[in-house]
C-alpha positions as CSV (number, residue, x, y, z in Angstrom):
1,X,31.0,-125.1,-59.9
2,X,30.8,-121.1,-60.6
3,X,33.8,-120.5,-63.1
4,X,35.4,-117.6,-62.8
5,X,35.0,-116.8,-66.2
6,X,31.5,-117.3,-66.4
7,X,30.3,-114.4,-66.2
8,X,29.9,-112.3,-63.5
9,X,27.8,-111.9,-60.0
10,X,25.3,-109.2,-59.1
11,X,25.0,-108.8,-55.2
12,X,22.6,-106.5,-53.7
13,X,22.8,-105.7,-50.3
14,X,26.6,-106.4,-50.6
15,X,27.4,-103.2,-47.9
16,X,25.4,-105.1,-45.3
17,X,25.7,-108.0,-43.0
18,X,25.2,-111.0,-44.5
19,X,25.9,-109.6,-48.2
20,X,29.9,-108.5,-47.5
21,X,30.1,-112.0,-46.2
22,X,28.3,-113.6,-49.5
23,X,31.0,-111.3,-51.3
24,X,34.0,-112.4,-49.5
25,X,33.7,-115.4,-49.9
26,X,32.5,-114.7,-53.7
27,X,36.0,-113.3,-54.4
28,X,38.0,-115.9,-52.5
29,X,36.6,-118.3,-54.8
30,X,37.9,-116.0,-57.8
31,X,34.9,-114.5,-59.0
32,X,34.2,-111.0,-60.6
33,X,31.9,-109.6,-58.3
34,X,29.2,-106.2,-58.9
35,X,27.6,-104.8,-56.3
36,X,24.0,-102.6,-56.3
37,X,25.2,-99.7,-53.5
38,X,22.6,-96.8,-53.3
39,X,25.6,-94.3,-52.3
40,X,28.8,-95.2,-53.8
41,X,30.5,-92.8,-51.1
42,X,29.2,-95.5,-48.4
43,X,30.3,-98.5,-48.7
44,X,30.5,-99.7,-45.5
45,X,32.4,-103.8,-44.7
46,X,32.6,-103.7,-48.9
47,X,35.4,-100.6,-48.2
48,X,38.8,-102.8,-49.3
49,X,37.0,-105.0,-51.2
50,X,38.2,-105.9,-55.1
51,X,34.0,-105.5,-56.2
52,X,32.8,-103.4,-59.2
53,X,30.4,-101.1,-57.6
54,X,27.3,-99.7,-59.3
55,X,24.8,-97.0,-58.0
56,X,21.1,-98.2,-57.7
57,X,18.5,-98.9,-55.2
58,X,15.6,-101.7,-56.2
59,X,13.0,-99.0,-54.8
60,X,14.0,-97.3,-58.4
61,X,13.4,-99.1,-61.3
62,X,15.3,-97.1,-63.6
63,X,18.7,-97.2,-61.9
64,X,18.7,-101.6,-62.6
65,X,18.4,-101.4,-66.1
66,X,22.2,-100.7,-66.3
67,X,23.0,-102.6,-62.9
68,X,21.6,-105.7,-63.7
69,X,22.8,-106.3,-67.4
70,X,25.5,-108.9,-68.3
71,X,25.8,-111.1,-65.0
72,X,24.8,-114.5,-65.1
73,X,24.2,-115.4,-61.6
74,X,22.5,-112.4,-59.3
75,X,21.9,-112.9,-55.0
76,X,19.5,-110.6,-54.0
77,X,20.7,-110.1,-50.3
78,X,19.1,-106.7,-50.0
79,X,16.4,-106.4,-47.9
80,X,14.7,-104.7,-44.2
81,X,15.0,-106.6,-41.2
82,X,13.9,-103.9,-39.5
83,X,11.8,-100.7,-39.9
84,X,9.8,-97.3,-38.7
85,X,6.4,-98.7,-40.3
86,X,5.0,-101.6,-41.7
87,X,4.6,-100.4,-44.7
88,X,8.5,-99.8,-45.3
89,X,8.9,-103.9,-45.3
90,X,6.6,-104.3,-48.2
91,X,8.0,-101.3,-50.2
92,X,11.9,-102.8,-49.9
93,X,11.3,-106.4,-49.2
94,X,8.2,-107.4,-51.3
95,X,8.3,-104.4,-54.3
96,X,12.2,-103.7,-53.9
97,X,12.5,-107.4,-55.6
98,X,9.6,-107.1,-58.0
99,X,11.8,-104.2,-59.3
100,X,14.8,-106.0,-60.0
101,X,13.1,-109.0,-61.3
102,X,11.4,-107.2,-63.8
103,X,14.5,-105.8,-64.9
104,X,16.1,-108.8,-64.7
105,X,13.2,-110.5,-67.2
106,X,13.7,-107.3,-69.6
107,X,17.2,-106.3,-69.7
108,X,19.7,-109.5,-69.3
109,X,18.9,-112.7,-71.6
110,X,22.2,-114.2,-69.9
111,X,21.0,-114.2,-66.5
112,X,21.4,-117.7,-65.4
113,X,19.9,-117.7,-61.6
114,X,18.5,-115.6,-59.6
115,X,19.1,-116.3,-56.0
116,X,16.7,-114.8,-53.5
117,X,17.4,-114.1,-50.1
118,X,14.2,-114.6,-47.6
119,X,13.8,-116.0,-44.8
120,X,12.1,-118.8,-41.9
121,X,10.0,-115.6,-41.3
122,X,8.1,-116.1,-44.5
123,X,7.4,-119.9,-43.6
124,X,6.6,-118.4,-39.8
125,X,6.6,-120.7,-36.8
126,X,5.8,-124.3,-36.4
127,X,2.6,-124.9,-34.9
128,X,3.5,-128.3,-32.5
129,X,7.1,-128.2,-32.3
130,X,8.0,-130.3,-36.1
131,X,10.5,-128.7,-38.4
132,X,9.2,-126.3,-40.7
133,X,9.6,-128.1,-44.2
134,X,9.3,-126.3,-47.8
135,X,6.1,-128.2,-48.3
136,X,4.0,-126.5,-44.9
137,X,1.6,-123.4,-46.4
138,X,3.4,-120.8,-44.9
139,X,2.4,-118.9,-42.1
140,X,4.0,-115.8,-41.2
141,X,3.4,-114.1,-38.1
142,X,4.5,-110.5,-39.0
143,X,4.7,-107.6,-41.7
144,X,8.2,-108.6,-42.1
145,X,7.9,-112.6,-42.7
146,X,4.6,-111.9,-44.8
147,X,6.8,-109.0,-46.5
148,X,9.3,-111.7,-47.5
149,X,6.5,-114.3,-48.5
150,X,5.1,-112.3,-51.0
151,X,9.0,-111.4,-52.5
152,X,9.3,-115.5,-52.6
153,X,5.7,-115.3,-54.7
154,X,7.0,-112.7,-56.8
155,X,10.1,-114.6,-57.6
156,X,8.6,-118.2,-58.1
157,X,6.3,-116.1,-61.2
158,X,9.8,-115.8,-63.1
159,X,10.9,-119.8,-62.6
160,X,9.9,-120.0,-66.4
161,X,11.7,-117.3,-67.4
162,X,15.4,-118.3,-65.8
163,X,16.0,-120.4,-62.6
164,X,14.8,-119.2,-59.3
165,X,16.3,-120.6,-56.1
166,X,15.2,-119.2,-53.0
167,X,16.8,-119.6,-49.2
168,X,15.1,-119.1,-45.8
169,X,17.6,-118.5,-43.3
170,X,16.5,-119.1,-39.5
171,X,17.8,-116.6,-37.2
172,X,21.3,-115.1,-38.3
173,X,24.5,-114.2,-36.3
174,X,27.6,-113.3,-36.4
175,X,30.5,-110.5,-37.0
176,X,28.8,-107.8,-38.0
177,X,25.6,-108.5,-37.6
178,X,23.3,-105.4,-35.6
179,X,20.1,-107.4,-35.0
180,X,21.0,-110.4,-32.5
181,X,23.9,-108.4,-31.7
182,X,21.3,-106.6,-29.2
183,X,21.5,-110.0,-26.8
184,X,25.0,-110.2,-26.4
185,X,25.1,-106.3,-25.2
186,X,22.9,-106.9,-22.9
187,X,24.3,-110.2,-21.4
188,X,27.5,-108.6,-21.2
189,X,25.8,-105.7,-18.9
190,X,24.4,-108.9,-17.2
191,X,20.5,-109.4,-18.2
192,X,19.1,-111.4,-20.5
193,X,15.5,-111.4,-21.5
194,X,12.7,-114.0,-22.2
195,X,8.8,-114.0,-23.0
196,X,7.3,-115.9,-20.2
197,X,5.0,-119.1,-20.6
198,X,7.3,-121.7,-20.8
199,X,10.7,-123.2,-23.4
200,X,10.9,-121.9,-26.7
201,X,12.8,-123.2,-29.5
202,X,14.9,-121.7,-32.5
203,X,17.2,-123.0,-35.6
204,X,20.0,-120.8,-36.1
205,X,22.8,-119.9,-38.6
206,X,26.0,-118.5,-38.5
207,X,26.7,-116.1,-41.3
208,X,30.1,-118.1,-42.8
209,X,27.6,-121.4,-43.2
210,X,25.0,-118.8,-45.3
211,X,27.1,-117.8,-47.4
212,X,28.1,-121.3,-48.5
213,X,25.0,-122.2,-48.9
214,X,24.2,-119.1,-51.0
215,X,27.3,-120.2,-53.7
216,X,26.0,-124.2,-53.4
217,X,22.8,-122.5,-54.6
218,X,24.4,-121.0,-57.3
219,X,26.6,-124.2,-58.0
220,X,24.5,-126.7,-58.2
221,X,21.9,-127.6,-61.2
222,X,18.5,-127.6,-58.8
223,X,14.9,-127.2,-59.7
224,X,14.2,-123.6,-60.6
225,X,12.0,-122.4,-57.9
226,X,13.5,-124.7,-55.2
227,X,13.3,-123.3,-51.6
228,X,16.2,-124.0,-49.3
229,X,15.9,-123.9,-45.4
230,X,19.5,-122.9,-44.3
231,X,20.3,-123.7,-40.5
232,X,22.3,-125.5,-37.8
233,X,20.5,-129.8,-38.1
234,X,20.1,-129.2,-33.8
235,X,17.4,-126.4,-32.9
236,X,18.1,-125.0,-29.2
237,X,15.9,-124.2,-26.3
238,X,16.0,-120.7,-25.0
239,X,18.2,-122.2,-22.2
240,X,20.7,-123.9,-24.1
241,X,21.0,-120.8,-26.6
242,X,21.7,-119.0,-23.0
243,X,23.7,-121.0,-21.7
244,X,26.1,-121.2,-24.6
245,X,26.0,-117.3,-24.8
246,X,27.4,-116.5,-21.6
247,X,29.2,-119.7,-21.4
248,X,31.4,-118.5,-24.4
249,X,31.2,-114.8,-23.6
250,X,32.7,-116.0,-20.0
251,X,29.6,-113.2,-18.6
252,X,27.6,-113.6,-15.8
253,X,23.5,-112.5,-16.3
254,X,20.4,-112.8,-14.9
255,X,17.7,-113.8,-16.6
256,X,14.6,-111.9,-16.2
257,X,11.3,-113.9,-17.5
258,X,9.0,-111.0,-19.2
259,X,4.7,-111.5,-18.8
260,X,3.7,-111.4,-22.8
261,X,1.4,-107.9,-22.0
262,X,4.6,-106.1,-20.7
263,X,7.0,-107.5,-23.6
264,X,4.3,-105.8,-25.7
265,X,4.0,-102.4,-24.0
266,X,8.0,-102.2,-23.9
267,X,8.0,-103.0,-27.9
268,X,5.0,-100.4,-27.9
269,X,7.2,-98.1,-26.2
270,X,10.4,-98.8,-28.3
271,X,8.2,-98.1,-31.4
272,X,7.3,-94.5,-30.3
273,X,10.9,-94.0,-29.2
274,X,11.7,-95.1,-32.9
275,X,9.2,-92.3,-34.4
276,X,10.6,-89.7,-32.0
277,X,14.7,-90.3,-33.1
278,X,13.3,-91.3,-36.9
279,X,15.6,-94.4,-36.6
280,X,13.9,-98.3,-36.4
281,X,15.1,-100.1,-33.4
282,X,15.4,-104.2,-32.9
283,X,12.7,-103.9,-30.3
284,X,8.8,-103.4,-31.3
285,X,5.2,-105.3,-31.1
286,X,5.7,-107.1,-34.3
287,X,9.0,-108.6,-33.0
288,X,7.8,-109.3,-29.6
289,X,4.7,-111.4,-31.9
290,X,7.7,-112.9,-33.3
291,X,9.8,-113.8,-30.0
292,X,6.4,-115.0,-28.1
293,X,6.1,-118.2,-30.5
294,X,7.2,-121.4,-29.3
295,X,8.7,-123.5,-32.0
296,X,10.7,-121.1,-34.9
297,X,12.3,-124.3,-36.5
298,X,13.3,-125.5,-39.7
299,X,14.1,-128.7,-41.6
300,X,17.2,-129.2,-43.6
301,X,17.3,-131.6,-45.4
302,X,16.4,-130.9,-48.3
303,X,19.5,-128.5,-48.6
304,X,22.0,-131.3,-47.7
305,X,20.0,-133.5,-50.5
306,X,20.4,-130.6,-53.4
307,X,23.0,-128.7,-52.0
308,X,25.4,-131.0,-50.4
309,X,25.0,-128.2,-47.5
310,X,25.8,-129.0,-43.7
311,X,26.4,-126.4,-41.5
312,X,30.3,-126.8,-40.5
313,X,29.9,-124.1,-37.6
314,X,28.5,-125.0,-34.1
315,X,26.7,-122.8,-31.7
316,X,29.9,-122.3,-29.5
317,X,32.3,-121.9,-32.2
318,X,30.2,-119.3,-34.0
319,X,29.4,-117.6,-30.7
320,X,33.0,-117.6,-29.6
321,X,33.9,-115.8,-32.7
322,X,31.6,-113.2,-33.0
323,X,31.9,-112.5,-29.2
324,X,35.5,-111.8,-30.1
325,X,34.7,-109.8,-32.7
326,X,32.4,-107.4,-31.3
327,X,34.8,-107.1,-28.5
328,X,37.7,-105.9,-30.8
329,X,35.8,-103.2,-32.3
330,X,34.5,-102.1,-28.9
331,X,31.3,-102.6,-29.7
332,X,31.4,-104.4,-26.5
């Protein structure tokens, strides 16, 4: 167990998504949490929050010497799911953590574990349908999972140095979240979307079950340079995932199948419309690359082994919840 004496925990990416829920739960457990903000002034789901906040951005080495000194357990959360070019995954996702690792290495001798964030991206899809396992080469199918690969590579350099554990997340959702969030608009307008060319299949995580799994990463005494998939055990078919979404959403939609060349014009398109406003959106080639492949599932197993980690949340109870979520901030 995480005492909460022990020292204290360094979040990055605390303002967004899946980091405010790693730090709520952080603090109901009674732990003195910091969190690495890049603007202070912005603090986002963190506003409220009992955290010690310190200005730095892992793009700029200089500003984690200070952050990272004196915690003993640190989650790098921080990362791009999204972005305006390629190149902007590698510079966050793949340097951003070769920044704070070095300054990690040079500037805290009580750092305990380092926790990194990455994701089922990084391992890519299965080729025939088996759960990805930690022991596949990876193989990811974009600038963001190979983006996140390398940041894993980075990492598992430093295993000798203090204890590494890394966690690939399938596909994330849940309040807050801006990503998959894109799906339930749309059903709620009544469409939803899908590549043609027959089922696909997907694991899938609520961000509550993450979380835990983050702290049982931090808990537990595991081999340093472990990876983690973190997921649901059941993978879905397009068509169950549907069905559940408007099922709990109590929507109506119609469901358009998509030819793969026109999915890739309209992520084309979106890409251009994303240069024009100077903002990434969800939609673009790499992501359609991403959506086209047939089996994005992971194995678990080894997490309920090491971790004593079963996700506790179901499709429709997750669902349900951040349906009602969304709808109370009118997002919806």
């Amino acid at each position: 167990m995480i005492r909460p004496h022990s020292g204290s925990v360094l979040v990055t990416g605390g303002t967004g998504f899946v980091g405010s829920h790693l730090v709520e739960l952080l603090l109901r457990r009674g732990l003195s949490v910091t969190c690495l903000v890049r603007d202070p002034a912005e603090l986002r789901w963190l506003t409220g929050m009992k955290v010690r906040v310190v200005r730095g951005d892992c793009c700029d080495p200089a500003s984690l010497v200070p952050a990272v000194q004196g915690h003993a357990i640190i989650f790098h959360v921080a990362g791009l799911t999204k972005a305006l070019r390629a190149r902007e995954y590698y510079v966050v996702n793949r340097t951003g953590t070769e920044n704070l690792l070095a300054a990690c290495a040079q500037h805290n001798r009580d750092l305990r574990k380092f926790i990194l964030v990455s994701s089922l991206a990084a391992a890519g899809p299965s080729p025939d349908g088996r759960p990805v396992t930690d022991r596949d080469p990876a193989r990811p199918v974009s600038d963001y999972g190979r983006s996140k690969r390398e940041a894993e590579q980075i990492a598992l350099q430093y295993r000798e140095r203090f204890s590494v554990v890394i966690l690939r997340p399938a596909a994330v959702y849940g309040p807050r979240d801006r990503d998959m969030y894109e799906l339930f608009r749309w059903a709620a307008k009544g469409l939803t979307l899908e590549i043609a060319g027959g089922e696909r299949f997907v694991s899938l995580c609520y961000v509550e079950d993450l979380a835990e799994a983050l702290l049982r990463a931090a808990e537990r005494e595991v081999a340093s340079g472990s990876i983690y998939f973190v997921a649901e055990e059941k993978a879905y078919s397009w068509s169950e995932f549907r069905q559940v979404l408007l099922a709990t959403g109590a929507v109506k939609a119609k469901n358009i199948k998509v030819p793969y060349q026109a999915a890739y014009l309209i992520g084309l398109v979106s890409e251009a419309a994303s240069l024009l406003r100077g903002k990434a959106l969800i939609s673009n080639r790499q992501k359609v690359r991403e959506a086209s492949q047939k089996y994005w599932v992971c194995d678990t197993e080894t997490a309920a082994r090491d971790l004593g980690f079963k996700a506790k949340i179901s499709l429709k109870k997750g669902l349900e919840v951040t349906w009602k979520w969304y709808r109370e901030r009118g997002w919806l």
